[in-house]
C-alpha positions as CSV (number, residue, x, y, z in Angstrom):
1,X,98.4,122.1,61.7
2,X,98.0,120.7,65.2
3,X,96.2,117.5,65.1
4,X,95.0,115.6,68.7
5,X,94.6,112.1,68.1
6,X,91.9,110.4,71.0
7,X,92.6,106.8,71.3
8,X,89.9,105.2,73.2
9,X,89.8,101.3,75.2
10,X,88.5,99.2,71.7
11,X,90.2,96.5,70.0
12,X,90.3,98.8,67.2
13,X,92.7,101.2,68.9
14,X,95.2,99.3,66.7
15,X,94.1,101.6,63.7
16,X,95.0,105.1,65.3
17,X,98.4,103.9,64.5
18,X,97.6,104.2,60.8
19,X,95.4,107.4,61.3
20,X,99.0,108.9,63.2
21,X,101.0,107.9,60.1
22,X,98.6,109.5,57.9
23,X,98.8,113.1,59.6
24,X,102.5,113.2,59.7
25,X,102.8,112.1,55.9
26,X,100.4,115.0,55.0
27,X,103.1,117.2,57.4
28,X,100.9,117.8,60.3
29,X,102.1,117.7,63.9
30,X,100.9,115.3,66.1
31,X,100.0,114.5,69.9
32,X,98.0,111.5,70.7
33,X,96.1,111.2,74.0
34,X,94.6,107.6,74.9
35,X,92.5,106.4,77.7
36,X,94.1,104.3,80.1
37,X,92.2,101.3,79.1
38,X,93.9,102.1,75.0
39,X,96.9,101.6,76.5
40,X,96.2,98.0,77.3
41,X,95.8,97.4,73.7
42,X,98.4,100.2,72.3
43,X,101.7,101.2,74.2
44,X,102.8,104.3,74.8
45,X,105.8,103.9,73.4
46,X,104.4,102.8,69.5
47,X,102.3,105.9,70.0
48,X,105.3,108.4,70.8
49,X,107.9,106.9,68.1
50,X,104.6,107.2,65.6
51,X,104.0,110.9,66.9
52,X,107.3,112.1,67.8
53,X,105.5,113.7,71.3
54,X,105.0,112.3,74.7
55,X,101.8,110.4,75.6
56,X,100.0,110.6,78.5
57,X,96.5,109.8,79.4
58,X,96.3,111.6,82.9
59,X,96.0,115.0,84.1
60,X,98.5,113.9,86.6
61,X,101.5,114.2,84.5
62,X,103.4,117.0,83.5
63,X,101.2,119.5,86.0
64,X,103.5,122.1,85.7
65,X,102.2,122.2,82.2
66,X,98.2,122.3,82.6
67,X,98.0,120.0,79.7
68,X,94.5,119.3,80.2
69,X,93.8,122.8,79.4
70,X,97.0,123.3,76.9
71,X,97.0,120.9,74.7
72,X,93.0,121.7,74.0
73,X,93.5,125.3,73.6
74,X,96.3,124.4,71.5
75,X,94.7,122.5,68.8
76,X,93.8,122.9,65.4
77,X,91.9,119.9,65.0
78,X,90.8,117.2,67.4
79,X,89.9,113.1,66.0
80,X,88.8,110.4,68.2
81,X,89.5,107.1,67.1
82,X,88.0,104.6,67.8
83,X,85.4,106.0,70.1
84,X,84.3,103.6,72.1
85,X,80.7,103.7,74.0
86,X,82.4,104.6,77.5
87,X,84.2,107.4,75.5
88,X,81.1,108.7,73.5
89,X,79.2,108.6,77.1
90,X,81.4,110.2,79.4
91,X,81.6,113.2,76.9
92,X,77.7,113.6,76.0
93,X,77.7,113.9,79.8
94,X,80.8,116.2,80.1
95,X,83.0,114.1,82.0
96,X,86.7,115.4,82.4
97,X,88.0,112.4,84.8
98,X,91.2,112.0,82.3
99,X,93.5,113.8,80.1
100,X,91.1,112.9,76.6
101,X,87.6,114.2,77.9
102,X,89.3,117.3,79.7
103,X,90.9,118.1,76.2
104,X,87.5,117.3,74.3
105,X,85.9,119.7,77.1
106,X,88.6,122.7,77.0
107,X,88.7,122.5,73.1
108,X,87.5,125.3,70.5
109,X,88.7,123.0,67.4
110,X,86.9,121.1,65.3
111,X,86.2,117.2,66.8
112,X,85.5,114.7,64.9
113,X,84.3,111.4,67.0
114,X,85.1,107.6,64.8
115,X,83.0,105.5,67.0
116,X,84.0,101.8,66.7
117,X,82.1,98.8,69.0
118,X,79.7,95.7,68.3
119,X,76.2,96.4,66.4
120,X,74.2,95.9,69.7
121,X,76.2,98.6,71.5
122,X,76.2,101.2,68.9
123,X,72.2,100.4,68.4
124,X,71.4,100.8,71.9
125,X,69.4,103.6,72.6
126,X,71.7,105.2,75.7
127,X,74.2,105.1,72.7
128,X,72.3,107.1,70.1
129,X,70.6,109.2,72.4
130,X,74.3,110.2,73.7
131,X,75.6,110.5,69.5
132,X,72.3,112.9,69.2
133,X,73.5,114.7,71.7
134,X,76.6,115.4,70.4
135,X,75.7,116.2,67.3
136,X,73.7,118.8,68.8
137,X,76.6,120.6,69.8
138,X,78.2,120.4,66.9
139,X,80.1,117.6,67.7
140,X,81.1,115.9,64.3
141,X,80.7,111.8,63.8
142,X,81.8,109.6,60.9
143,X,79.3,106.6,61.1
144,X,80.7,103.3,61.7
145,X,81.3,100.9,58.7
146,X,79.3,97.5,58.3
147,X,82.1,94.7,58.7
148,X,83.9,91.8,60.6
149,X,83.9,92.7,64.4
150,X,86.1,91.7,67.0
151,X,84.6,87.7,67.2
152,X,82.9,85.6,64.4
153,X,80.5,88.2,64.4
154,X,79.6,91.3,61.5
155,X,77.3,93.8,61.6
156,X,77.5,97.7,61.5
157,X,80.0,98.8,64.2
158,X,83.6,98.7,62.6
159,X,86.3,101.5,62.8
160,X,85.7,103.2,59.4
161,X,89.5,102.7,57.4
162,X,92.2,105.6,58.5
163,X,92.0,106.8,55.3
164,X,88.6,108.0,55.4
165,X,89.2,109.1,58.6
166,X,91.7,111.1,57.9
167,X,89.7,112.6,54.7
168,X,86.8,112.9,56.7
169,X,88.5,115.0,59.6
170,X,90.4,117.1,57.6
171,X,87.6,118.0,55.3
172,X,86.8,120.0,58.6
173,X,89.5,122.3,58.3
174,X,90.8,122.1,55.1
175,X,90.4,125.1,53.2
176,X,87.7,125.1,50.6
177,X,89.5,126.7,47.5
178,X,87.7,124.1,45.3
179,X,84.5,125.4,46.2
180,X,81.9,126.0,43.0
181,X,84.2,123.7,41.1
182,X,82.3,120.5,39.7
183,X,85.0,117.5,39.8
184,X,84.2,113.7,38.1
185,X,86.3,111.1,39.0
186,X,86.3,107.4,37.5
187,X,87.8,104.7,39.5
188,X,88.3,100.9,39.5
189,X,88.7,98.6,36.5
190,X,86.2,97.4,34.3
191,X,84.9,94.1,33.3
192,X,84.5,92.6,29.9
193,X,82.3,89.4,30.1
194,X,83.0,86.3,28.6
195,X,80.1,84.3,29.5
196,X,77.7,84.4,32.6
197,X,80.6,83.6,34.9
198,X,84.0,84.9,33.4
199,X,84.8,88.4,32.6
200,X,88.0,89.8,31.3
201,X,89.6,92.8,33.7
202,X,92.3,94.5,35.1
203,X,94.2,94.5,38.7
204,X,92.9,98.2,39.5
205,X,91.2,98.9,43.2
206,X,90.0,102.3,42.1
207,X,91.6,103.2,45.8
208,X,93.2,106.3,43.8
209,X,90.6,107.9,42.2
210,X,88.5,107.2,45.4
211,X,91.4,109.3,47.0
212,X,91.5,112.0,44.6
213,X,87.6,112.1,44.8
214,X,87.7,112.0,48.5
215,X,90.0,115.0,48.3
216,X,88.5,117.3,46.2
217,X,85.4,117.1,48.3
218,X,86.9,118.1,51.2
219,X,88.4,121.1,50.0
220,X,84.7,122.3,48.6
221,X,84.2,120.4,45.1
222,X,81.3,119.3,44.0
223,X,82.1,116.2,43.0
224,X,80.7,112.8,40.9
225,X,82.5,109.4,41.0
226,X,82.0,107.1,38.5
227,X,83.2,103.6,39.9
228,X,83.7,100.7,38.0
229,X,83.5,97.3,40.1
230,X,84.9,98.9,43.1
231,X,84.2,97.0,46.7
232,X,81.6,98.6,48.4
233,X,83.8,99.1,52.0
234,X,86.1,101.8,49.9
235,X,82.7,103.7,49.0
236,X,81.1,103.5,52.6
237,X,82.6,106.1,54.4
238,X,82.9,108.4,51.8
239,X,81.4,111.9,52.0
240,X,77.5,111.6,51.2
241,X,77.8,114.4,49.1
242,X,79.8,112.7,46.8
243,X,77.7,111.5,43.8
244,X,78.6,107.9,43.1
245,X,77.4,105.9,39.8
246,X,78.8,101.9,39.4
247,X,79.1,100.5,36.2
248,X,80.7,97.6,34.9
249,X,81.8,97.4,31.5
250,X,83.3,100.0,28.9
251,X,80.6,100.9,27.1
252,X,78.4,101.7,30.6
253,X,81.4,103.7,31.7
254,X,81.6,105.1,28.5
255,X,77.8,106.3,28.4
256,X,78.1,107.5,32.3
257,X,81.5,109.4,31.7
258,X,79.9,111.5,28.7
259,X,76.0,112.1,30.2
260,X,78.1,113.9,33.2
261,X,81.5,115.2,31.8
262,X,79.9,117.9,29.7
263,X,78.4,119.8,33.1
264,X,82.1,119.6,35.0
265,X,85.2,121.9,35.2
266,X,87.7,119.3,36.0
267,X,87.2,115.6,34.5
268,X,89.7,113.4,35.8
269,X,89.9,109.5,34.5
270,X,91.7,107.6,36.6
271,X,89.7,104.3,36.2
272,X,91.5,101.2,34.1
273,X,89.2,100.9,31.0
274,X,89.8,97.7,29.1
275,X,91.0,98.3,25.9
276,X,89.5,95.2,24.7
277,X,86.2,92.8,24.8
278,X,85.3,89.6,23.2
279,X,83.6,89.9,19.9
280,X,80.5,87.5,21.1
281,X,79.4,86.7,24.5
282,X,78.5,83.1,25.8
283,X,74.9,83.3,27.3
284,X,75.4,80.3,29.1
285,X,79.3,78.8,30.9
286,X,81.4,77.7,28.2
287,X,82.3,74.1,28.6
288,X,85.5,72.7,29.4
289,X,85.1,69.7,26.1
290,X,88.3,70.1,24.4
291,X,92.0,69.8,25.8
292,X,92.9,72.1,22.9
293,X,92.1,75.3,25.5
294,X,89.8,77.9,24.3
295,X,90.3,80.4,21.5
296,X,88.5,84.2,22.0
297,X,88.0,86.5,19.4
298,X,88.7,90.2,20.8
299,X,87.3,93.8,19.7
300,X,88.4,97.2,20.5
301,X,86.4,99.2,23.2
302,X,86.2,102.6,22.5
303,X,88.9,105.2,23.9
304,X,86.7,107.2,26.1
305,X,89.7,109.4,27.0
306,X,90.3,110.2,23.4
307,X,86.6,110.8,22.7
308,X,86.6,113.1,25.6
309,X,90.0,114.8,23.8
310,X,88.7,115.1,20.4
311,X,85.4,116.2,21.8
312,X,86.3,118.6,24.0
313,X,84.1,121.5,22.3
314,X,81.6,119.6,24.0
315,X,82.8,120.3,27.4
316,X,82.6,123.4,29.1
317,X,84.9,126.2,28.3
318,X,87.8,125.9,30.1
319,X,87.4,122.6,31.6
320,X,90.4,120.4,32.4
321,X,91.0,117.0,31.2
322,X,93.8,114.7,33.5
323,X,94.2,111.5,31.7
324,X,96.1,108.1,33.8
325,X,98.7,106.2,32.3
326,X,99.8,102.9,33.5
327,X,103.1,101.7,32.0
328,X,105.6,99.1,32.4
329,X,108.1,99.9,29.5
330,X,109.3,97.7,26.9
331,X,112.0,98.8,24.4
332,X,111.2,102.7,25.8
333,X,110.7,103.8,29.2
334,X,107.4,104.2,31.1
335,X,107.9,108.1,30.8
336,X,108.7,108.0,27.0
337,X,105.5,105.8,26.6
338,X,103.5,108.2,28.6
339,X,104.8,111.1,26.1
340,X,103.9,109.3,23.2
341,X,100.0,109.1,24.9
342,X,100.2,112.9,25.6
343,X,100.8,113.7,21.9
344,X,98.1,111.6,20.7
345,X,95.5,112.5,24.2
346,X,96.4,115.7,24.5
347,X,94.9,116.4,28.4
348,X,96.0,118.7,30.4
349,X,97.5,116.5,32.7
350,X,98.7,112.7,32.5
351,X,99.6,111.2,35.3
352,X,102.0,108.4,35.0
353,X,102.0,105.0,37.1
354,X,105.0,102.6,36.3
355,X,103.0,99.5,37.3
356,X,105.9,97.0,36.9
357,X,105.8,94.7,38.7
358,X,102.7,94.9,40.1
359,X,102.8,98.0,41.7
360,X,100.5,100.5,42.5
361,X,97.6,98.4,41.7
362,X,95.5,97.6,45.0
363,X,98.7,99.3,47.3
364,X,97.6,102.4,49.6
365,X,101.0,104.0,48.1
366,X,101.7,105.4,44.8
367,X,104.6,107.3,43.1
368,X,104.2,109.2,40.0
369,X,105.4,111.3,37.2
370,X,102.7,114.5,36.3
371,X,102.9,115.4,32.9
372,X,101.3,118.4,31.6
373,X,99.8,119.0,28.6
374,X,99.9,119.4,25.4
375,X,103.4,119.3,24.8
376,X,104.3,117.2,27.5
377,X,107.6,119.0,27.9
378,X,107.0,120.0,31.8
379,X,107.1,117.2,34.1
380,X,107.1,116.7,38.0
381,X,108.4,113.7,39.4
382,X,106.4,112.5,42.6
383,X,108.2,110.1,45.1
384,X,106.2,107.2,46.8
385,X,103.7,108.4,49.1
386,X,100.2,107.7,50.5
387,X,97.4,108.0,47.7
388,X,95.4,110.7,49.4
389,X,98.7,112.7,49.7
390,X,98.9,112.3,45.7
391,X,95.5,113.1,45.8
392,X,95.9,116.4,47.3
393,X,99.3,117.4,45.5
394,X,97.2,116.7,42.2
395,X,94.4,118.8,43.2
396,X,97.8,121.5,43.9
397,X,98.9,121.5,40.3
398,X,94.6,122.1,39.5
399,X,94.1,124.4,41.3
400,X,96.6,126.5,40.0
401,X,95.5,125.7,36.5
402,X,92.0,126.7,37.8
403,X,92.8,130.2,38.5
């Protein structure tokens, strides 16, 4: 696919670096088009060695080639980011005084605007009245995230993350062959309290189930997302029709997972459920009296993704169930551990992490081993790569289960 990526004069403009890298991991080609004020934050050069095209910014080069009507014409999909104010206006008002807005003008493809400034800009009424406008027309716009700005200063106004840009923008053209599916995801790691101040938990960011959420909504799913102690700027930007529940603790993940798994066609659990939580909880802190450290008595949680295997005559007919397995090895291998877990959770897919070392956990990059079920004899080794490209190549090996 041929993606345009608009680079507008905002301190942000650093980001569109990360939105470039994310397009050419998923294989698409792209161009990227700045402003002449981007270029005072972002040089052309960065932009073509992260592309792998020329940049130009003025209808003034390369005449012979009318690329401010070619490279429009010429696109699949079209992403602004960030948009600044001067961008968003001069576009409402169908301005073509440089190479971006005469491409934004010419085009037929999909745009989606990322509009990134202070709070007091994007609030001001020229501003909406202009992002009204555009909407109008069709144009699409992924809100701006609440966050630190460019001073000392927060407030709603940040460049949304180049993940969910990238989601967000491809969810326009993507193809919706997960349409009428119903997907639930679980993501994060829960927390086991201690007392009213310490918890026991786990490393996990829930940035790859978000991703494999994230994914399976743009290609149609409906989908729920059950997020244990996630941070709120990962959920943000994500698609509103994405049904999110929080919960903390096992046994609310537990009671969330089964009140929605028995309505879905695909039940993915990639969330880090503790296998373990203190037999009594403190109601107040526990006191540091004794140099002797402190001794806690621990329980099992229950295994929700072997209650979901055993139970599965409770789920709809034909429903998948993808099971996560994070491993670091001992005396076996991460991949004999993982087909030990198959034979005893036999899902229809396990998808193996080796999280030695502290990878994977809290990283935007994952590699993994898929293991499909129940035999676990069939296995497809992925090499590192971007989350939401696992996502997706996940979704792959679904869908063809699916049909």
């Amino acid at each position: 696919m041929r993606v345009i990526v608009g680079v507008s004069g905002g301190i942000a403009a650093y980001k569109a670096c990360e939105v470039i890298r994310r397009f050419k991991e998923l294989g698409h080609s792209v161009r990227v088009i700045p402003t002449p004020s981007a270029l005072k934050f972002v040089g052309a050069a960065t932009f073509e060695a992260l592309s792998g095209e020329p940049v130009s910014s003025t209808v003034w080069e390369r005449v012979d080639e009318v690329a401010h009507v070619a490279l429009g014409q010429g696109a699949d999909l079209i992403v602004v980011a960030p948009a600044t104010a001067n961008t968003i206006s001069r576009f409402a008002q169908g301005s073509a005084d440089d190479l971006l807005t005469s491409t934004l003008l010419v085009t037929r493809a999909p745009i989606l605007l990322a509009p990134a400034m202070h709070t007091e800009m994007w609030e001001n009424a020229s501003t909406q009245e202009n992002i009204a406008t555009l909407k109008r027309r069709g144009i699409h716009v992924l809100e701006p995230a609440h966050g630190r700005l460019t001073g000392s200063d927060s407030g709603v106004g940040r460049l949304p993350e180049p993940s969910q840009i990238v989601e967000r923008a491809l969810s326009l053209v993507l193809p919706q062959d997960l349409a009428g599916m119903a997907f639930m995801v679980t993501a994060g790691g829960t927390r086991e309290r201690i007392d009213p101040v310490r918890y026991v938990g786990n490393n996990s960011s829930g940035k790859q189930g978000i991703a494999i959420a994230r994914a399976a909504a743009a290609r149609g799913a409906t989908v729920t997302l059950i997020a244990a102690n996630v941070e709120s700027n990962l959920l943000v930007s994500l698609d509103p029709k994405i049904q999110i529940h929080r919960v903390i603790n096992a046994d609310e993940m537990n009671s969330t997972v089964w009140g929605a798994a028995v309505h879905m066609d695909v039940v993915i659990m990639a969330a880090a459920v503790a296998d373990f939580r203190p037999k009594s909880v403190s109601q107040s802190k526990i006191k540091k009296n004794s140099a002797d450290g402190l001794t806690i008595e621990f329980e099992s949680n229950v295994d929700i993704l072997a209650s979901l295997c055993t139970g599965r005559s409770q789920l709809k007919v034909g429903a998948l169930l993808v099971g996560f397995a994070a491993e670091t090895g001992d005396e076996r291998t991460p991949l004999e551990l993982a087909k030990e877990k198959i034979q005893r959770k036999p899902v229809d897919l396990l998808i193996l992490n080796d999280v030695s070392g502290g990878q994977v956990f809290g990283e935007d990059s994952n590699q993994a081993t898929l293991i499909f079920g129940p035999d676990g004899k069939k296995s497809v080794e992925i090499e590192r790569t971007s989350k939401d490209t696992l996502a997706h190549v996940v979704l792959d090996h679904l869908k063809e289960r699916l049909t």
